[in-house]
C-alpha angles and dihedrals in degrees: 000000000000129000107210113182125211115232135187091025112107139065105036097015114144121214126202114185115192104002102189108054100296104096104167118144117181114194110213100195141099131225091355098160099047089217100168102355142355087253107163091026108100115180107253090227120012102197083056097050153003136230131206143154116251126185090235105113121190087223078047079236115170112246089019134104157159140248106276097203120185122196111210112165119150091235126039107292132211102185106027103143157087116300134188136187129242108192103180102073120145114215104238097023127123130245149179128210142181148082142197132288150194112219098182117205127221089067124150095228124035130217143112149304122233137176115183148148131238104207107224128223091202132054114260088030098290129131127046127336103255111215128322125002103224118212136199104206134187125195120184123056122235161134101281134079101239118193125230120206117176124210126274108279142200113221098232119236123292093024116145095161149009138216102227099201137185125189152141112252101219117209110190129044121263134017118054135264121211137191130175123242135200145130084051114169145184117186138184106221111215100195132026123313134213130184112208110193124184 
């Protein structure tokens, strides 16, 4: 199983879904906004991470939020966070991912953002991770909400379903590292698809 992470592709990218009349785009998540609560996100392993709601929300709306997710393995961790499944996923289509994120400064550990996606040979996301495993990634820690789009992908044979997965990559051992996640998204494009980056 290979990681591959998606570079380039973040703050300023422009996506055009369906450039030649069919502009259909069908989201595949539940729960993706976290608007009251992180019902339909479950953490992949809870003695590696936390999950809870916070009134931090990335459109600054009022009563709405975001996932608050905590990683706090023991080692330095490279997949501590929350997961979903999306079950209705069509070998050799293409797809988009992503959402935006907090990464707040002033934290004892350092490490990264992602945001990524495990193709799945069995329905419910069970059976064997198909390919790469692509991955959205930020960096540097700050005040803003940045948003992570991820290129336009092809579902690898065989594929029935997909983890959709969001976590803190924590570099160091001990302590904990935390970012904030909402607006996350994973979409089936019907048409053709084109990235534009600056």
């Amino acid at each position: 199983m290979k990681m591959k992470t998606l570079t380039g592709v973040v703050a300023g990218a422009i996506l055009l879904a369906g450039c030649g009349g069919d502009e259909s785009v069908v989201g595949l998540l539940s729960n993706p906004n976290f608007a009251t609560n992180t019902t339909g996100w479950a953490v992949e392993d809870p003695g590696s991470a936390t999950l809870s709601w916070s009134s931090l929300d990335a459109d600054g709306a009022a009563g709405s939020g975001s996932a608050l997710v905590t990683n706090t393995s023991v080692g330095p961790s490279n997949g501590s966070g929350i997961i979903q499944c999306a079950s209705s996923i069509t070998a050799g289509a293409s797809y988009t991912f992503g959402g935006r994120v907090l990464f707040p400064t002033g934290q004892a550990r350092t490490g990264q953002l992602q945001i990524g996606l495990r193709w799945r040979a069995g329905a419910n996301c069970t059976g064997s991770v198909l390919g790469d495993q692509p991955r959205v990634v930020l960096n540097t820690p700050g005040a803003l909400w940045v948003p992570l789009t991820s290129e336009v992908l092809v579902a690898p044979a065989g594929t029935v379903s997909a983890d959709f997965i969001a976590f803190p990559t924590k570099f160091e051992a001990g302590g904990q590292l935390a970012g904030n996640f909402d607006a996350l998204f994973l979409e089936k494009s019907v048409g053709s698809s084109l990235i534009l980056t600056p």
